[in-house]
N, C-alpha and C positions, 0 to 999 in steps of 0.2 A: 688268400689262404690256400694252401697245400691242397690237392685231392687224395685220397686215400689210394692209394698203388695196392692191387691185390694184384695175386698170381696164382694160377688154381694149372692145376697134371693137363698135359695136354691129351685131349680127348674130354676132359671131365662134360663140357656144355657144348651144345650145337650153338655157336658162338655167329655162324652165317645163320641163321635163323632169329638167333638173339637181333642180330642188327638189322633183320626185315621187320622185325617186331618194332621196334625204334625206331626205324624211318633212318634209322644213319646213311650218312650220305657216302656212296659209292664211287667211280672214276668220275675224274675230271672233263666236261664237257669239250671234245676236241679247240670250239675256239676260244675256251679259257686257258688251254695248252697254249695255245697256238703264241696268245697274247705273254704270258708267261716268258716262253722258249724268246720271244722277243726280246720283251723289258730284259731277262739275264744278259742278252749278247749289249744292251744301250743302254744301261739303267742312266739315270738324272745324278749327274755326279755334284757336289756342292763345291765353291771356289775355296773354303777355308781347310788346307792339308795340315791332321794332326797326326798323320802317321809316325812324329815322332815321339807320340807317347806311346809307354811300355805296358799296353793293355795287357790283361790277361783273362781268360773264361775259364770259369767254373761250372761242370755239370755234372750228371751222370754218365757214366764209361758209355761210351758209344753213341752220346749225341752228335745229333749234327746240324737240327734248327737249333743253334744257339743267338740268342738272346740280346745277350748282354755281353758287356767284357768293365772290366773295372781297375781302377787305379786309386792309388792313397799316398797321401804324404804327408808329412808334418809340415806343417807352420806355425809362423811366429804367435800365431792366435788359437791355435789347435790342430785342426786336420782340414786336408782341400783330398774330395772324395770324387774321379771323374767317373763318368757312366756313360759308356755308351750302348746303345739301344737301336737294334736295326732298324733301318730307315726305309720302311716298306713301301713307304708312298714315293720312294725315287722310282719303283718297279710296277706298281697298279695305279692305271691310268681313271679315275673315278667316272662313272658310269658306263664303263669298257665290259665285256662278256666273262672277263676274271674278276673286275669288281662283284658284280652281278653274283657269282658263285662264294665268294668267299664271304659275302652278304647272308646267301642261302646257310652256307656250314656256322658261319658264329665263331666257334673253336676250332685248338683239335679237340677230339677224342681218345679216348685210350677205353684199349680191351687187354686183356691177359696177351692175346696171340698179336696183336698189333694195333697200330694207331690210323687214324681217319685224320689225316693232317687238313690245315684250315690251308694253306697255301700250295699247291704242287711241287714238289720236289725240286725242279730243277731252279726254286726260289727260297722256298723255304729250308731247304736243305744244301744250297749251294752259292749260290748268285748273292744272297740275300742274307744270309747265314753268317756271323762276325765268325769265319776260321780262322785258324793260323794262318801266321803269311801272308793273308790277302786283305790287299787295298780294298775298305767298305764304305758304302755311304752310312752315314750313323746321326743322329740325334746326339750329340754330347753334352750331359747334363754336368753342368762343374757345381757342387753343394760343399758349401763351406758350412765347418762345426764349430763350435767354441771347445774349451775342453773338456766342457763337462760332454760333448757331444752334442748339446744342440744346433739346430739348422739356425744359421747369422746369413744365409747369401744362397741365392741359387741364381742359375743361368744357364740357359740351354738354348745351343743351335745345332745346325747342320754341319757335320764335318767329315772330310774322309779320316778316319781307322786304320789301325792294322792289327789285330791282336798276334801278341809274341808266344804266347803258351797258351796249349789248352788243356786245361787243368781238371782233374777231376775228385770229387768229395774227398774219397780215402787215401789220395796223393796227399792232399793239401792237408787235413789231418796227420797224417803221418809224419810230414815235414815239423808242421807245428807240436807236435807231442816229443820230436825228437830233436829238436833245435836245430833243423837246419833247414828251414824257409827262410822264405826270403823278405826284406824290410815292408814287402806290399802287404803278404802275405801275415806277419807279425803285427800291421796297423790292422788287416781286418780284422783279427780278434782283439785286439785292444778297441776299437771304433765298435766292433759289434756289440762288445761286451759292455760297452757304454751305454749303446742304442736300446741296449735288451734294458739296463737300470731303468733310462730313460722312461720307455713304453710302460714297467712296471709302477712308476711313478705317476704316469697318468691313468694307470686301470686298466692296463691294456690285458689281452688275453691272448700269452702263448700258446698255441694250439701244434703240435708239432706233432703231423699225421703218419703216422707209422706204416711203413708196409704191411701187408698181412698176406698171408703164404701157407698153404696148408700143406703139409710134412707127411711122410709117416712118421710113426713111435717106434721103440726096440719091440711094441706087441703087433708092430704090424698093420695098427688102426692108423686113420687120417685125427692127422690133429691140428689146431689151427695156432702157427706162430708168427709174432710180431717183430719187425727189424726196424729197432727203433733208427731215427735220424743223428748222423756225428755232429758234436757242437758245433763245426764249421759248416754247415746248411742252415742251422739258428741264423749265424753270422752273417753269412751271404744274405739271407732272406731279409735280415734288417735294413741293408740297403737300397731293397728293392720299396721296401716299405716306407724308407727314408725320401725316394723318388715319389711313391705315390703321396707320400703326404707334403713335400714339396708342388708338385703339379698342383693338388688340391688349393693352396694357399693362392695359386699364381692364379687359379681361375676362379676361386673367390673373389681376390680382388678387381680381375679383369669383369666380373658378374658377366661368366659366358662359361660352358662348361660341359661336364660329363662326370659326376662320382658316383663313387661305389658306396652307397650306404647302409646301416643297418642299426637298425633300431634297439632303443636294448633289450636286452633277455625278460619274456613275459614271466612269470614269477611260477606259472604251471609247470613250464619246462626247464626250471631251476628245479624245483621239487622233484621232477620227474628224477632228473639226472644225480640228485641228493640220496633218492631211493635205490638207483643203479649204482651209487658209492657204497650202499649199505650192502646187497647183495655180493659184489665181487671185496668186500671185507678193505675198500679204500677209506683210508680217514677224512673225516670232514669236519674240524671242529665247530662248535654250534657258536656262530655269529660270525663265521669267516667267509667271505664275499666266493662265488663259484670262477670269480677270473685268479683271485690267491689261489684256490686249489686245484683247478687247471694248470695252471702255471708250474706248480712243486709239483708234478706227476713225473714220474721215470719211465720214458716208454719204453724200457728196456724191461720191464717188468711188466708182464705179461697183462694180469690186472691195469693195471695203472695205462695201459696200451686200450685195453676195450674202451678206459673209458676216455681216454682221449678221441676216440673211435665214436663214442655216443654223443660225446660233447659237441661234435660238430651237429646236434641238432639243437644249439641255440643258437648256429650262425640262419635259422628259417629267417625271413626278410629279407635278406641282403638282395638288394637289388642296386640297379643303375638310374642315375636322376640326373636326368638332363633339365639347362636353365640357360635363359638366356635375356636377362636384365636381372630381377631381383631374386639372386641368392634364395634357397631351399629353406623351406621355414627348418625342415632337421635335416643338415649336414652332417650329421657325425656317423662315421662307421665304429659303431660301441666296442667291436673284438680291439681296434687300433686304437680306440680312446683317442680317435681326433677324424676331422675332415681327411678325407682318402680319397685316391685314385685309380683305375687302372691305366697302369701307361708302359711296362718294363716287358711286356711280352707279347708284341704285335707280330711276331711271325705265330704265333700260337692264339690270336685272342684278336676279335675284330676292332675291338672297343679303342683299345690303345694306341692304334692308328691316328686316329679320330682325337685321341687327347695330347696325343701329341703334336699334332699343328695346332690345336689351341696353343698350346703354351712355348709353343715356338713363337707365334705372332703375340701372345702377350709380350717374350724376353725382347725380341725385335720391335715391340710398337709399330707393327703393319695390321690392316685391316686381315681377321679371320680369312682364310680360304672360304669362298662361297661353300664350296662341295662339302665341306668338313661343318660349316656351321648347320646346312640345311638336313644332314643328316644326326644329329645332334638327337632331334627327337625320337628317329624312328630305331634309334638305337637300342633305346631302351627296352622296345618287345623283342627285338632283332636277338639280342643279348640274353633277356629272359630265355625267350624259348631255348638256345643253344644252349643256355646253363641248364635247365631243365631236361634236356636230353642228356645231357652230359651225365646229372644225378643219376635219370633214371636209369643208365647203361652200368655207372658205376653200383646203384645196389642192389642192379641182377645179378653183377657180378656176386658182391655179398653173400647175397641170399642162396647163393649157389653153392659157395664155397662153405657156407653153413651148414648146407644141406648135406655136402660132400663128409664134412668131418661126424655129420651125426646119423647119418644112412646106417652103418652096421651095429647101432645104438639102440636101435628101435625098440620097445619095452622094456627098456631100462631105466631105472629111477633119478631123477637129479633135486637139488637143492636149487631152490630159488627166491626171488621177490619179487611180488609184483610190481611193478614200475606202471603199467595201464589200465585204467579200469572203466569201462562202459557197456553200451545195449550190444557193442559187438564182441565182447567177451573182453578177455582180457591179455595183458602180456605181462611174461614172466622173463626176469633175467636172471637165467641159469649163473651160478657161481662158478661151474667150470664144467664143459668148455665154457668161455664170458658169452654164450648167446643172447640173443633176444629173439623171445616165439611167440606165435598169441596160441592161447589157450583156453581152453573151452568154459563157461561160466563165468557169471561175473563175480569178481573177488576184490575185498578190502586193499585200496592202494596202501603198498609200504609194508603188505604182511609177509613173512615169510611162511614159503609154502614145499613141498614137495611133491613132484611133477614126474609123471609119464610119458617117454615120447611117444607117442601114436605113429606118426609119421616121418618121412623125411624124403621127400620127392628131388633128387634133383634135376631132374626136368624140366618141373616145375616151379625149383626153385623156393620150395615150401615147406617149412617145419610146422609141426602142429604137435603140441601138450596136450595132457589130461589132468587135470586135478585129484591128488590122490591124498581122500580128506586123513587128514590126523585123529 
């Protein structure tokens, strides 16, 4: 799932401060440099050359730890989807002083003013990186569909790469709105737009995290707006998705592994987020599941953007489960409505390393890498905590850029609802700006209320209401 991208004025937050507070991790330990600056100049090159396929990458303007690169084509049966996926372990040698570090970090991170990368640049951004032009070592995942779109075949090895373009959202958009992409480019939205039927078929839950960016207005005040994502990042994402729920099958059946899981949605924080459709005036018809109405949300619609934005707190659970003989009594990640994994973004993400030589040694039938099986368990807190930092950086961010839009607000009246109710007061979701604040006294969940700001610190990063009885 997506992280919520916010962007707040530069100056708004002492953002070096924020990251002592978080413990984010700072320069790279000179001999995790060292070992890096290495691997780039000798990485572990693989014997099978497929640098004659016509990859291509997709991302945001100006990346350059990319990922992925991808190809499609029709067949006699449906669609043959390749995937390749940087091959980070040609370049970190496991239990080496870079391992070690990039152990300690988990992820990257992201801040408004820049990113805290999980690898050093001259790997994760160069060496290691699927660019144009350049011969890579890669993981190539070949996933056969049928034509309705389902997965009939996977397989995945090491191979060198080259990716031919690199392509980014409103390129690829633009081509595809204007008829003149290209056949790769024309299967990924016929293949995604499959994939999307598919997922919705099993109960899946699109979650499609919007930027958020706080603006001024023609009056001059901070207001907070949402940029929602082009149908072709839906598209893209489904093959990522496609990947991890392939892996997932491949280490089910090897019973050796690493998934992503998540249990389903507790029935409180359905309600909650039922009450926060009632407040910002979203429809929810009575008896329609919360993954239907997630799903028909238009993040281009400002409303329909907050609560895409709240919804991700019934992804709480999702954790990582490691197993190594008998299968997870609950595999399933509930948002994808099947067994998942992470494996498409190991220049960014520790995990996917790690799941990626499993399921290389399943497709090959070699015994696991020792290194890879023995860290298997410890992965799982490894993972934890860096996702946990990652939350907590991203909703200071939030909270901040909250604080920003409703600072010159202060004793001014709003409409809301309560969405939380306990001994520690309560919280009201403002109907416009779409906030969430706690507010003082405890108040009937689900009522609609009208609210005082008292407060709005952005320092601290803290909005506070008053209840202003009717």
């Amino acid at each position: 799932m997506p992280s919520l991208r916010v962007r707040l004025p530069s100056g708004t937050l002492d953002l070096d401060a924020l990251r002592t507070e978080l413990d984010v991790p700072g320069d790279f330990p000179p001999e995790a440099l060292a070992e890096a600056a290495a691997a780039a100049s000798a990485p572990r090159l693989p014997e099978l050359d497929r640098t004659d396929l016509p990859l291509v990458t997709i991302d945001p303007p100006g990346s350059r730890d990319l990922d992925q690169a991808l190809h499609l084509a029709r067949t006699q049966a449906g669609y043959r989807v390749s995937y390749a996926i940087a091959d980070v372990a040609a370049f970190v040698t496991p239990g080496g002083a870079l391992d070690a570090e990039v152990f300690r970090r988990g992820v990257t991170l992201y801040a408004p003013d820049s990113r805290v990368p999980l690898h050093p640049p001259v790997l994760g951004e160069d060496a290691a990186s699927l660019l144009e032009g350049q011969a890579r070592p890669a993981l190539l995942w070949t996933l056969d569909l049928d034509e309705a779109g389902e997965l009939v075949g996977t397989d995945v090895r090491r191979a060198l790469v080259r990716s031919t373009a690199r392509l980014d959202y409103a390129q690829v958009q633009a081509a595809l709105d204007d008829g003149s992409a290209s056949e790769v480019l024309q299967l990924l939205r016929e293949v995604g737009l499959l994939r999307e039927q598919r997922a919705a078929d099993r109960g899946a839950v699109d979650l499609p995290t919007p930027a958020q960016e706080v603006e001024v207005d023609a009056a001059g005040r901070p207001t907070l707006v949402w940029r929602a994502q082009l149908p072709v990042e839906g598209w893209n994402a489904q093959i990522s998705l496609l990947t991890g729920i392939a892996a997932a099958r491949l280490m089910l059946d090897a019973q050796v592994g690493l998934l992503r899981t998540l249990p389903p949605a507790e029935a409180e924080s359905v309600q909650a987020l039922r009450r926060s459709a009632l407040a910002l005036g979203v429809e929810w018809p009575e008896g329609q599941g919360y993954g239907a109405v997630i799903s028909a949300l238009d993040p281009a619609v400002p409303a329909h953007a907050a609560m895409l934005t709240l919804a991700t707190r019934l992804l709480r659970g999702a954790a990582y489960t490691a197993f190594d003989g008998a299968p997870p009594e609950q595999p399933l990640h509930s948002a994808v409505a099947a067994p998942y994994a992470h494996c498409t973004a190991p220049l960014r993400r520790l995990a996917d390393r790690h799941v990626g030589e499993v399921c290389l040694a399943v497709c090959a039938g070699t015994p696991l890498p020792e290194w890879a099986r023995v860290a298997l368990p410890a992965l799982v807190e490894v993972m934890a905590g860096a996702t946990r930092r990652a939350n907590a950086l991203e909703r200071a961010v939030v909270d901040a850029a909250e604080a920003v839009v409703l600072a010159p607000r202060v004793g001014e009246r709003f409409d809301g609802v309560v969405v939380e109710s306990g001994p520690r007061g309560a919280v009201v979701q403002l109907q416009e700006p779409p906030v969430r604040a706690r507010c003082e006294g405890e108040l009937p969940l689900g009522e609609r209320v009208q609210v005082e700001l008292v407060a709005a610190d952005v320092a601290k990063r803290e909005v506070r209401l008053r209840h202003v009885p009717g």
